[in-house]
C-alpha positions as CSV (number, residue, x, y, z in Angstrom):
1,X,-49.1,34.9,-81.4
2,X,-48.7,35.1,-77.3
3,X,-51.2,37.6,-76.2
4,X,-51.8,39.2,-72.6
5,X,-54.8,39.7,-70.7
6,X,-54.2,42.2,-67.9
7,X,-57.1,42.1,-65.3
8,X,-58.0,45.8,-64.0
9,X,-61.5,45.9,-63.3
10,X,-61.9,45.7,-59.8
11,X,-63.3,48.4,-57.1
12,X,-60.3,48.2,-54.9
13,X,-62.6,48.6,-52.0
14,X,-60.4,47.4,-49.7
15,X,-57.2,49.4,-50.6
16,X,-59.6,52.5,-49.9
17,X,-58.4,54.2,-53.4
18,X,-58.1,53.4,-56.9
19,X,-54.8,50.7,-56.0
20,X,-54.0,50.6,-59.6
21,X,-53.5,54.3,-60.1
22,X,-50.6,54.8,-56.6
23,X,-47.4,55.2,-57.3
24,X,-45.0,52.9,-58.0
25,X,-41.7,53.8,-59.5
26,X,-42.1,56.6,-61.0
27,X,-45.0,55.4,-62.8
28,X,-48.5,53.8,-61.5
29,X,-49.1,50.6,-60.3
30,X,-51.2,49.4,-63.6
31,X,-48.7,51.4,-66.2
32,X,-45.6,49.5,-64.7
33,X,-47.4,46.3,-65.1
34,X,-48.4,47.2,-68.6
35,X,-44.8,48.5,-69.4
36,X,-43.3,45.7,-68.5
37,X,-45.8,43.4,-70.7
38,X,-44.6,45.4,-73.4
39,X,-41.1,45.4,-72.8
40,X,-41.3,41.4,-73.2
41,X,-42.1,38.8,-75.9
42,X,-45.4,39.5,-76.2
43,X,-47.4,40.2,-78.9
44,X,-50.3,41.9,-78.0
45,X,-51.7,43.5,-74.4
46,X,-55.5,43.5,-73.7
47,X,-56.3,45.5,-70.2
48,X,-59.8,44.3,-69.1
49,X,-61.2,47.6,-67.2
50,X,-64.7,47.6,-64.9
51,X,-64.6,50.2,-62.5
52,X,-63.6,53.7,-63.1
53,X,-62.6,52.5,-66.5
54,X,-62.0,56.5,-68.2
55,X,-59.3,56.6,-65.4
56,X,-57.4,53.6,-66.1
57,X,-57.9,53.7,-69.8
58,X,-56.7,57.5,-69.2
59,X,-53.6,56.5,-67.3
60,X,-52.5,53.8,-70.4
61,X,-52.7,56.5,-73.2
62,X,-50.6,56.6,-75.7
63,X,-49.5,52.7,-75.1
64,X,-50.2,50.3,-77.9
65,X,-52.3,47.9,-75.9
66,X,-56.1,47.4,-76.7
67,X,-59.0,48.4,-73.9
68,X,-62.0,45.6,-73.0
69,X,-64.4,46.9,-71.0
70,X,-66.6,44.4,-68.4
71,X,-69.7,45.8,-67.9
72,X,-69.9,42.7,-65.5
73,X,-67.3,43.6,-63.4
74,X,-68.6,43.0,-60.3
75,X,-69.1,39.7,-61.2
76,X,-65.5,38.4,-60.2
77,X,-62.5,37.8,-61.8
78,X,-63.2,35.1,-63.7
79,X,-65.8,38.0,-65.9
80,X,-62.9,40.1,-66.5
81,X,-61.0,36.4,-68.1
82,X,-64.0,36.1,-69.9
83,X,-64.2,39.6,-71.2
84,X,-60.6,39.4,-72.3
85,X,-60.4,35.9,-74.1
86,X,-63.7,37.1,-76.2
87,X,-61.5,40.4,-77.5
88,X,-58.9,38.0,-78.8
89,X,-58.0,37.4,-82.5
90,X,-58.3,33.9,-83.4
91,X,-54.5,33.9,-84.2
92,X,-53.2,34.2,-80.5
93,X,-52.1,30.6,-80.0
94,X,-51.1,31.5,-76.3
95,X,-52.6,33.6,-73.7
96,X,-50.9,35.0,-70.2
97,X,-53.2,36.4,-67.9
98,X,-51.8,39.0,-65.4
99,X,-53.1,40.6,-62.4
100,X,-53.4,44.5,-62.4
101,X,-52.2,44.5,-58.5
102,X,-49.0,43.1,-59.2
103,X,-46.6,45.1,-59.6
104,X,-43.8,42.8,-58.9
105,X,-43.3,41.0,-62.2
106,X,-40.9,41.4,-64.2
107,X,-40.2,41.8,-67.9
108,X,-37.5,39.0,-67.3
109,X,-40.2,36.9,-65.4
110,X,-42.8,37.0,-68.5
111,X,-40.2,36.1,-71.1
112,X,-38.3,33.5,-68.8
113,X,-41.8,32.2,-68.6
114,X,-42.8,32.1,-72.0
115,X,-39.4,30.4,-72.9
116,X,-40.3,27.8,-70.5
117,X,-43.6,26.9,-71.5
118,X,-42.7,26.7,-75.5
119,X,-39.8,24.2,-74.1
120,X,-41.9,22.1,-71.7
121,X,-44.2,21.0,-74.2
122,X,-47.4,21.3,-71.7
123,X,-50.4,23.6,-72.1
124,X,-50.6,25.3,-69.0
125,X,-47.8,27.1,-67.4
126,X,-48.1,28.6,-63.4
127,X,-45.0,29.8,-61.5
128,X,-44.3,28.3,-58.4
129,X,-42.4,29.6,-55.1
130,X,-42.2,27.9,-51.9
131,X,-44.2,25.2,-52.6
132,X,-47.2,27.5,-53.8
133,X,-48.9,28.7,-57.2
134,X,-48.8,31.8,-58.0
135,X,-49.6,34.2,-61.0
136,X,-49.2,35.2,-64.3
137,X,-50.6,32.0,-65.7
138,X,-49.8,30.9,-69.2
139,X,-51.8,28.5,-71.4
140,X,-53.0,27.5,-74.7
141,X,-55.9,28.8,-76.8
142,X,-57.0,25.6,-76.9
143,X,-58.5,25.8,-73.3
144,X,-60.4,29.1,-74.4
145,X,-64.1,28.0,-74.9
146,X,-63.4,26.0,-71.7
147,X,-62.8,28.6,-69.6
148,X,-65.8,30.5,-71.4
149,X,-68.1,27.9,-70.3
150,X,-67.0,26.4,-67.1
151,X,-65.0,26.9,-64.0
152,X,-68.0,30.0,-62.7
153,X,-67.2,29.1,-58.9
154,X,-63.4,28.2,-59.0
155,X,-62.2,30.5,-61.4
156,X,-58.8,29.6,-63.6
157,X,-58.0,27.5,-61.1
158,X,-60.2,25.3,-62.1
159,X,-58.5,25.0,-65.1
160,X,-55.8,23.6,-63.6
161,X,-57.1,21.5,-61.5
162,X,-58.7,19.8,-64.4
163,X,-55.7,18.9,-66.5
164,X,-53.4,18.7,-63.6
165,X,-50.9,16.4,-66.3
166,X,-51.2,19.7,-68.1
167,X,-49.5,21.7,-65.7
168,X,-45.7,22.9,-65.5
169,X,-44.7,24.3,-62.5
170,X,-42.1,27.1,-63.0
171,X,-39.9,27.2,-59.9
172,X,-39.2,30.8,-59.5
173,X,-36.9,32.8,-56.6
174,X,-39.0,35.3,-56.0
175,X,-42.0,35.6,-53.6
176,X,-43.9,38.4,-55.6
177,X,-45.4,36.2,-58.0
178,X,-47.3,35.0,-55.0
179,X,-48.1,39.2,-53.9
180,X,-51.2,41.1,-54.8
181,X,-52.1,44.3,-53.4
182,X,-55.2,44.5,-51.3
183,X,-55.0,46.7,-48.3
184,X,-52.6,49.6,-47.9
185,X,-50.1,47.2,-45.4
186,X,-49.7,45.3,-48.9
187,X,-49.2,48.7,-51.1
188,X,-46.4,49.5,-48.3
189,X,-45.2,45.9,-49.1
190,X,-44.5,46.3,-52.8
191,X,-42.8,49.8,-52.5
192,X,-40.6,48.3,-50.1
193,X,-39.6,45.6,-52.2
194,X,-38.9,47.9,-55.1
195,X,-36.5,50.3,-53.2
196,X,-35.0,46.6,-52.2
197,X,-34.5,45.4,-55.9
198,X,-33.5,48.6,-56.8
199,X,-30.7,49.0,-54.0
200,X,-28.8,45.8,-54.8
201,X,-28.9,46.6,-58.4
202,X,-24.6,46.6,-59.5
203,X,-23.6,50.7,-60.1
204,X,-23.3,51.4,-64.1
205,X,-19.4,50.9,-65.5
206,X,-17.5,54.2,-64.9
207,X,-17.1,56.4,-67.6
């Protein structure tokens, strides 16, 4: 079982507004994200919410994902990790944890990745792009009571750091799984990238 843990807990304070509620495609920034969790080989999505958590947990509705709330949020990120891995059944052999401000990834990406790290035959799975880490990161269960009990000033990158013969680098195309939204210059970013993809997509077949 391949679960996801979607990290949505944060104040945004330096967006100005709620980032994961602007719109992006027709949707909002945290439902595309979700969507396209659910579009891919995963088996179950867990959103971990923290701050104005009846608005995000409003905005997913209806979608079969289960909500983690982290009374901790302000914590860091590596609470929200925490928050998510406890809510897990003990069947989910394999965890992805995704960023709620990054709106970039793809269905394809998640399921290319997953692919990839059942082939490689290592526990930890990060894509890489121009020589850099970036995000969703995959690994096993196995590392869950780690990550519980250690890495409090490093966060998951700790993780890797510490089983660095663990690691697969997935080379990847595309800059956005090294993008996160944090002020509005990156918001502008990510819209601009969309109308991009979605400009150089072929036209359908005539009918």
């Amino acid at each position: 079982m391949i679960c996801a843990i979607v990290l949505a807990a944060g104040r945004s304070s330096r967006m100005g507004v709620q980032k994961l509620l602007l719109p992006f495609g027709g949707k909002t920034v945290i439902s595309h994200i979700v969507d396209q969790l659910l579009g891919s080989t995963i088996d179950k999505v867990f959103v971990v919410t923290g701050h104005q958590p009846q608005r995000i947990s409003g905005e997913l509705s209806g979608r079969p994902i289960s909500i983690v709330s982290n009374a901790d949020y302000d914590s860091g990120m590596l609470s929200s990790v925490r928050c998510g891995l406890h809510a897990l059944p003990k069947r989910c052999k394999t965890v992805l944890v995704a960023i709620g401000d990054q709106p970039s990834i793809t269905t394809e990406l998640i399921d290319r990745m997953i692919q990839s790290f059942t082939v490689s035959g290592k526990r930890i799975l990060v894509p890489f792009h121009d020589g850099k880490r970036g995000h969703p990161i995959l690994f096993s269960e196995l590392y869950r009571q780690e990550i519980l009990t250690h890495y409090d000033d490093v966060g998951l990158r700790g993780l890797l750091h510490a089983h660095p013969d663990e690691v697969f680098e997935l080379t990847v195309s595309n800059s956005s799984v090294l993008s996160d939204m944090d002020v509005p210059q990156d918001y502008q970013r990510e819209l601009a990238a969309m109308e991009d993809n979605a400009a150089n997509q072929p036209d359908p077949p005539a009918e």
